[in-house]
C-alpha positions, 0 to 999 in steps of 0.5 A: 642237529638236535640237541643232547642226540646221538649226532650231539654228543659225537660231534662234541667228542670229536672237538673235545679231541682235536682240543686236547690234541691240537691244543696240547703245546699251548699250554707249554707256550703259556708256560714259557711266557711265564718262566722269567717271573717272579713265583707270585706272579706266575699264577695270575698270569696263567689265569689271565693270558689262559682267560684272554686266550679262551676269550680270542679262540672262542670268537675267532672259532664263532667267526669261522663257523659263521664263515663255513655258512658261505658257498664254497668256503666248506669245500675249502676248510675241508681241503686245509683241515686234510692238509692240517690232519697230515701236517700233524702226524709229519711235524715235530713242533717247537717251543720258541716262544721269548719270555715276558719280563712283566705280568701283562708282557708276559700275558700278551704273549700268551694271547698273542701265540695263542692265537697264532698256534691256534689257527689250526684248532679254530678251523677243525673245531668250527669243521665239527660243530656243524654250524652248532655255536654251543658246541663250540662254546661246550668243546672250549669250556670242557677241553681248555682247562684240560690243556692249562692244568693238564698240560705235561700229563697230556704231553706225557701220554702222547709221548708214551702212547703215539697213537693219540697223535694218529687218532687225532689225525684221523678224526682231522681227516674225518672232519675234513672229509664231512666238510668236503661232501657237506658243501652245498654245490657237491651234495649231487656227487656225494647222493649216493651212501656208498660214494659219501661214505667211501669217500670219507673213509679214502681221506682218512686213510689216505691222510694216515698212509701218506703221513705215517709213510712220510714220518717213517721216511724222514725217520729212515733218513735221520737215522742214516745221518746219524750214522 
């Protein structure tokens, strides 16, 4: 991928996006590690558990990047990354996350989340990079400061707007379905343009249908409960 090209800068969007979109509730998670201290202390400790999170995402997305370079394991990021794009339009998340008494109590408990909530992110992100690190690193530096210091405006507009959900499930899907035809062991199946991009476009349409069916399922059926 040649750097600053057309591909360059579409690529970066994209992970741009999937940070904003996937990462959105981290930063309530830092928030609540944070909410028993003192005010003075609040601060520094967003600072420090936000460093120690960015520190922990940027090399486990490395790794993963790494990782994708392995025959066959594209083919499996592809399908988890599918599975991740619909999870995200059906899931409603929760905050459960205990509050530290101390400054480093607290910040080990934002390292720690983080990590684990991110796992979904790392993955998308090392997906649409396409084995570029310094997209990696640009998509990271753009977007976490976004999510810390923008967190309840960026909740607040996927909360009034749903779309931002649907359309960071799409670019999900889309990321996935790259995944899947880029593989190595595949490429023959996927020669043909109309076959490739055909495929890319069922993926994420299926992910969309099927998620979007489910949610307003699930949505009927509570509704009925109420009653």
């Amino acid at each position: 991928m040649e750097l600053f090209s057309a591909e360059f800068f579409s690529a970066l969007i994209s992970i741009i996006i999937i940070d904003l979109v996937l990462a959105g509730d981290n930063a309530i998670v830092i928030g609540l590690a944070a909410r028993n201290l003192p005010k003075h202390q609040q601060k520094q400790t967003i600072i420090w558990g936000t460093v120690g999170a960015i520190v922990i995402r940027a090399l486990a997305t490395l790794a993963v990047v790494w990782l994708l370079k392995i025959p066959g394991l594209l083919l499996v990021g592809g399908v988890l990354l599918v599975w991740i794009a619909y999870k995200l339009l059906v899931e409603d998340k929760g905050h459960e996350v205990e509050a530290g008494n101390s400054m480093w109590e607290a910040i080990r408990t934002i390292i720690i989340a983080d990590a684990l909530m991110g796992l979904d992110n790392v993955l998308a992100v090392a997906g649409a990079a396409h084995g570029s690190f310094l997209l990696v690193i640009l998509g990271l530096l753009i977007s976490i400061p976004i999510v810390v210091w923008g967190s309840t405006l960026i909740l607040k507009w996927i909360e009034r707007f749903p779309i931002i959900v649907t359309i960071g499930a799409g670019i999900l899907a889309w990321t996935a379905s790259k995944m899947i035809v880029g593989e190595p062991f595949l490429k023959e199946y996927f020669a043909n343009p109309f076959v490739k991009y055909g495929f890319e476009l069922l993926v994420v349409a299926g992910v969309l249908i099927v998620g979007k069916m489910k949610k307003a399922k699930e949505h009927k059926k509570g509704n009925l409960k109420e009653v």
